[in-house]
C-alpha positions in Angstrom: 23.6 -22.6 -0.5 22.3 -24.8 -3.0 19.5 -27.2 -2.3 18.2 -30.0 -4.7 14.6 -30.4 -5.6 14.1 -33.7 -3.3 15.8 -31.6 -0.2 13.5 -28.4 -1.1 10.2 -30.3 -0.7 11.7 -32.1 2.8 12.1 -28.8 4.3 9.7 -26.2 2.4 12.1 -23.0 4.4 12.8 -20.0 3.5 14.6 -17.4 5.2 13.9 -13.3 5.4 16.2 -10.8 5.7 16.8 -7.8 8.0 19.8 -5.8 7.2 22.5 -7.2 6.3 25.6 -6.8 8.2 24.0 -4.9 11.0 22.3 -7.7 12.4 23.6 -7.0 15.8 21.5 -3.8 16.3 18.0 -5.2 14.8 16.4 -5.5 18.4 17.2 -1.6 18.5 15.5 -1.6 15.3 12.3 -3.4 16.3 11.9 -0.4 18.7 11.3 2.3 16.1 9.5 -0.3 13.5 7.2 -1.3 16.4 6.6 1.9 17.1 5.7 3.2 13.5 3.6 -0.1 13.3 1.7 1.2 16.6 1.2 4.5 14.6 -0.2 3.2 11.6 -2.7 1.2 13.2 -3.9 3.6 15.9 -4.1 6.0 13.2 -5.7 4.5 11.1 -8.0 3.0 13.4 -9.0 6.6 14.4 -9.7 8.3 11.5 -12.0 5.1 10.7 -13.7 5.9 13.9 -13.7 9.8 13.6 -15.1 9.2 9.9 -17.7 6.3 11.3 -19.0 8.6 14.1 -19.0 11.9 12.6 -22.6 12.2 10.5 -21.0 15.1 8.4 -18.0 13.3 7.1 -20.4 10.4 5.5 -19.3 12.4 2.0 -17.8 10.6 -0.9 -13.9 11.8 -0.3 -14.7 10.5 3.1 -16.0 7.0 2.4 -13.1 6.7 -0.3 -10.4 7.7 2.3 -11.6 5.2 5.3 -11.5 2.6 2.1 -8.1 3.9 1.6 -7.5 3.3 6.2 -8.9 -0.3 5.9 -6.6 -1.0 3.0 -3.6 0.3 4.6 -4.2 -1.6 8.1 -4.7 -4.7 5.6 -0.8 -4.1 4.3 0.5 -3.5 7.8 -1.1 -6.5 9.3 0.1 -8.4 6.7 4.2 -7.8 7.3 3.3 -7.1 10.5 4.2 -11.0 12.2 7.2 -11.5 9.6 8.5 -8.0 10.3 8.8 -8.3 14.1 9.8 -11.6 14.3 12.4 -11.3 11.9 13.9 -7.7 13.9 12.8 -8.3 17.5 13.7 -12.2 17.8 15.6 -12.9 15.1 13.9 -15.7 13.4 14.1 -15.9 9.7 12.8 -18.7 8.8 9.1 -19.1 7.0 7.0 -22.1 5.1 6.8 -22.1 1.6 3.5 -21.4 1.9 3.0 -19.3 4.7 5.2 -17.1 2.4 3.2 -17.4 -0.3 -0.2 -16.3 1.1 1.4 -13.2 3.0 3.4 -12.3 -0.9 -0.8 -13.1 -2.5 -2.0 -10.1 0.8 0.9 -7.8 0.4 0.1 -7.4 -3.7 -3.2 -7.5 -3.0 -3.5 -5.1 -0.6 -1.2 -2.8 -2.8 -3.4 -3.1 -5.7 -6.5 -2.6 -4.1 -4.9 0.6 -2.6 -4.0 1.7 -6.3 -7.8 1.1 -7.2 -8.9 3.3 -4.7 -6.3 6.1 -5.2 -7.4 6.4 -9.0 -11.4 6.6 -7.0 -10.2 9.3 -4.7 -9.0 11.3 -7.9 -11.8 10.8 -9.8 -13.9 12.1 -6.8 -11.7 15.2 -7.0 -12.4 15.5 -10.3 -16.0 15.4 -10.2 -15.7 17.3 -7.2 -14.0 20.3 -9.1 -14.9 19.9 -12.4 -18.8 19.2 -12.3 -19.4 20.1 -8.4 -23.2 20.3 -9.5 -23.8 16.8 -10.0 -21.1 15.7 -7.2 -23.6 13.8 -5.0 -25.9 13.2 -8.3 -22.7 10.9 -9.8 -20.8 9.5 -6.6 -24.0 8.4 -4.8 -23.2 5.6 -1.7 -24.1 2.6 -4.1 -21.4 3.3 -6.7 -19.5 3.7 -4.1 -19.7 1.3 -2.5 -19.5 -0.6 -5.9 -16.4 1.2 -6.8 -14.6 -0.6 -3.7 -16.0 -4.1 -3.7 -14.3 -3.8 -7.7 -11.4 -2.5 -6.1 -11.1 -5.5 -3.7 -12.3 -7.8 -6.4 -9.6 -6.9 -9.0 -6.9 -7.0 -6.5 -7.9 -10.4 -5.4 -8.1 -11.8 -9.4 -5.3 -10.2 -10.4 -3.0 -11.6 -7.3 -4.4 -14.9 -7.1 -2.6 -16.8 -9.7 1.1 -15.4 -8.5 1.5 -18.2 -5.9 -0.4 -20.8 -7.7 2.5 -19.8 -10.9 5.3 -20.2 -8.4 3.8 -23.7 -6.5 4.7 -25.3 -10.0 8.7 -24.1 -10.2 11.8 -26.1 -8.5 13.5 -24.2 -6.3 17.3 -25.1 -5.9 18.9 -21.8 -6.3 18.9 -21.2 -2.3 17.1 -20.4 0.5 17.7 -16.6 1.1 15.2 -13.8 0.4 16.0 -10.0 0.3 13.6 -8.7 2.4 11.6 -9.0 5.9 8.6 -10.3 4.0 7.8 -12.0 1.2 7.3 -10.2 -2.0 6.9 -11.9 -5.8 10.0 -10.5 -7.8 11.7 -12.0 -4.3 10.3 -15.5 -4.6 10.4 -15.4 -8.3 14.6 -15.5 -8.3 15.0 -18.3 -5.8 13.4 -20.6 -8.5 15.8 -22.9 -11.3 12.9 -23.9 -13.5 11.7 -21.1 -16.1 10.4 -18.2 -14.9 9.4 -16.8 -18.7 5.5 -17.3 -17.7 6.0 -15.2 -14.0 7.8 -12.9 -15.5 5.4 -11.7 -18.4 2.1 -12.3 -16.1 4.0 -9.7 -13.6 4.2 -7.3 -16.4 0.8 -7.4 -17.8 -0.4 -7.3 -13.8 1.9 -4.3 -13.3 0.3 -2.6 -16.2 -3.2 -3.6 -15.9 -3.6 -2.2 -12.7 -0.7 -0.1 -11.4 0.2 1.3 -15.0 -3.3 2.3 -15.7 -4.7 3.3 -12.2 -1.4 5.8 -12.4 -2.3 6.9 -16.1 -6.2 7.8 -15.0 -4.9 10.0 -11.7 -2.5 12.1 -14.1 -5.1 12.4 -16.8 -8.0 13.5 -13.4 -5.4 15.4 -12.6 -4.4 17.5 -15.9 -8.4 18.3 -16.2 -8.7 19.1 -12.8 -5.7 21.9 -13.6 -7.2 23.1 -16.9 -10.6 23.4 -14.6 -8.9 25.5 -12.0 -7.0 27.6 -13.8 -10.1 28.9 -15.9 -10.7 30.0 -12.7 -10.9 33.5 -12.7 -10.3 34.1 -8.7 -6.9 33.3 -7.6 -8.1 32.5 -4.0 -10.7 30.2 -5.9 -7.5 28.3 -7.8 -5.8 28.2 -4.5 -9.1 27.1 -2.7 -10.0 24.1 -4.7 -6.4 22.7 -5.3 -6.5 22.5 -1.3 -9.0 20.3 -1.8 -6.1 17.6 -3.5 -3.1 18.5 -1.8 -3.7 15.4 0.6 -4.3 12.9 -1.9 -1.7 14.4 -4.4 0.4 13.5 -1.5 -0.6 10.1 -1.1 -0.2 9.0 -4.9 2.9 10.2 -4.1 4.2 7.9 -1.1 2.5 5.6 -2.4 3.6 5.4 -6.1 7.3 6.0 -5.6 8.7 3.6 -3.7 7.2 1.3 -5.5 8.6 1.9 -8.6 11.6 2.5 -7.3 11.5 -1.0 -5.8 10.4 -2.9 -8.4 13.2 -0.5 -10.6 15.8 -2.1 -8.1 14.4 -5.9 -8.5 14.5 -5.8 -12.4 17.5 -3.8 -12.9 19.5 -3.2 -9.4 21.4 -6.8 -9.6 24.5 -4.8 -8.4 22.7 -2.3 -6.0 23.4 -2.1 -2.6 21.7 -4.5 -0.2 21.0 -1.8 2.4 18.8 -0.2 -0.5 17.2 -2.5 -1.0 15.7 -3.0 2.8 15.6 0.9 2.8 12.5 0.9 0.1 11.5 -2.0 0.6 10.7 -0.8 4.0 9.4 2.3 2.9 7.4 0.7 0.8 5.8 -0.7 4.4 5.7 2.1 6.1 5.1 5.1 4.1 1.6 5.0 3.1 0.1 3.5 6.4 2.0 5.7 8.6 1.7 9.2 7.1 -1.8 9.0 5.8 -3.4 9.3 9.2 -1.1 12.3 10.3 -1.4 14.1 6.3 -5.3 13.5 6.7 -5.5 14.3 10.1 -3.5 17.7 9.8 -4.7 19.1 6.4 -8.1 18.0 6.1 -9.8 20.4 8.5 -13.3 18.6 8.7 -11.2 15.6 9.5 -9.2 17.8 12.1 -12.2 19.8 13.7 -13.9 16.2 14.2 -11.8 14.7 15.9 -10.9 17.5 18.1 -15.1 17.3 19.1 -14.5 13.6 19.5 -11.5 14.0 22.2 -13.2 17.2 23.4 -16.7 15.4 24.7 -14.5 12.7 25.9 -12.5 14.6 28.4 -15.7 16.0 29.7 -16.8 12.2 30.8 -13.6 11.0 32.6 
């Protein structure tokens, strides 16, 4: 469908996509999607409350980890309308704009949730490597500091992707690959040059993403060569306990991004149903198993909550 620069600007439309060729079934769909979207809030939502109420859990891996809960219900809420709409009614269409302030919340979430994944490893590395000046270094003001630059970056670094799209023409079609909006998406619709876009996504990519990842794998080689000087073998297994959870994070977090961003640069003749596969795992992933990998592992976490319920039952 091709569409002339006059007939783009009459009706500023563009349309998502659920799953191609099985658009007879997305209702089904919207069951399970609404359901994981139920769990990632509700989740989240409680281990913000467990962490808010519980005087022992106001620690530094704590405050970092309900950073890392608001960010997450920030991404869900995001895709949440387009999401729905898109598998429960079947309505595709979105504004130009609408689109491009969910696309500038989506990558700004996502970077801001990089930020604080590289935090949370450099609390484990303090943590482990120089636990007697743990509360000496992370005190609640750099903290607190740490995630308002978090936020800040994500929010400068995202902010001129829509305004460098509102200048393009778009005439190569309507259609978008996904059940939100996301840049590389966008970016392919448009018929002017795209040479600025595409090398301010790259720098972006590797001023936050590239070097947030770089920093965690460097915390995380020291944090190794600290354990394994460890003489004790319960003492190496106790203390890299302490980063199975967020080890686990970086991981759902980290790889389907690159896979998807792997698939918009290079997977022009990859199937369609992979694409909706990561980039709905892309959704999903993070905000739904954090809660439960949190909840399950971290025992202070687990023991909290359990107090929380607990006195609960007793007043109903």
């Amino acid at each position: 469908m091709e569409l002339t620069n006059n007939s783009w600007f009459q009706s500023p439309t563009l349309l998502l996509t659920g799953i191609p060729g099985l658009e007879f079934v997305q209702i089904w769909i919207s069951i399970p999607l609404g359901f994981m979207y139920l769990i990632a809030l509700l989740g989240n939502c409680t281990i913000l409350f467990v962490i808010k109420t519980t005087s022992i859990l106001h620690e530094p891996q704590y405050l970092f980890l309900s950073m890392l809960v608001a960010t997450d219900m920030g991404l869900s809420l995001s895709t949440l309308p387009t999401v729905l709409k898109v598998f429960l009614l079947n309505h595709r269409e979105i504004e130009f704009h609408s689109c491009l302030a969910q696309m500038f919340f989506i990558h700004t979430f996502s970077s801001m949730e990089s930020a604080i994944l590289l935090a949370m490893a450099f609390d484990r590395f303090i943590a482990i490597c120089d636990p007697l000046h743990y509360t000496v270094v992370l005190t609640p003001t750099r903290i607190i500091g740490m995630g308002l630059i978090a936020m800040f970056r994500g929010v400068l670094l995202m902010m001129p992707l829509p305004i460098l799209l509102k200048r393009l023409p778009f005439c190569k079609g309507v259609i978008l690959s996904h059940c939100y909006c996301y840049h590389p998406d966008v970016m392919k619709l448009a018929c002017g040059s795209v040479r600025v876009n595409i090398i301010y996504g790259l720098c972006l990519v590797l001023c936050s993403f590239g070097i947030d990842s770089i920093f965690i794998v460097i915390s995380y080689i020291l944090i190794l060569k600290t354990v394994l000087g460890v003489a004790s073998g319960d003492g190496q297994l106790k203390a890299l306990n302490t980063c199975v959870s967020h080890i686990f994070t970086v991981f759902i977090f980290y790889v389907p991004l690159i896979v998807l961003a792997l698939i918009h640069r290079f997977g022009t003749f990859t199937s369609p149903l992979l694409h909706v596969a990561m980039a709905n795992l892309f959704l999903f992933l993070t905000p739904v198993l954090n809660p439960l990998v949190y909840s399950l592992k971290t025992k202070q976490i687990r023991s909290a909550m359990h107090k929380i319920f607990k006195s609960r039952a007793r007043f109903t």
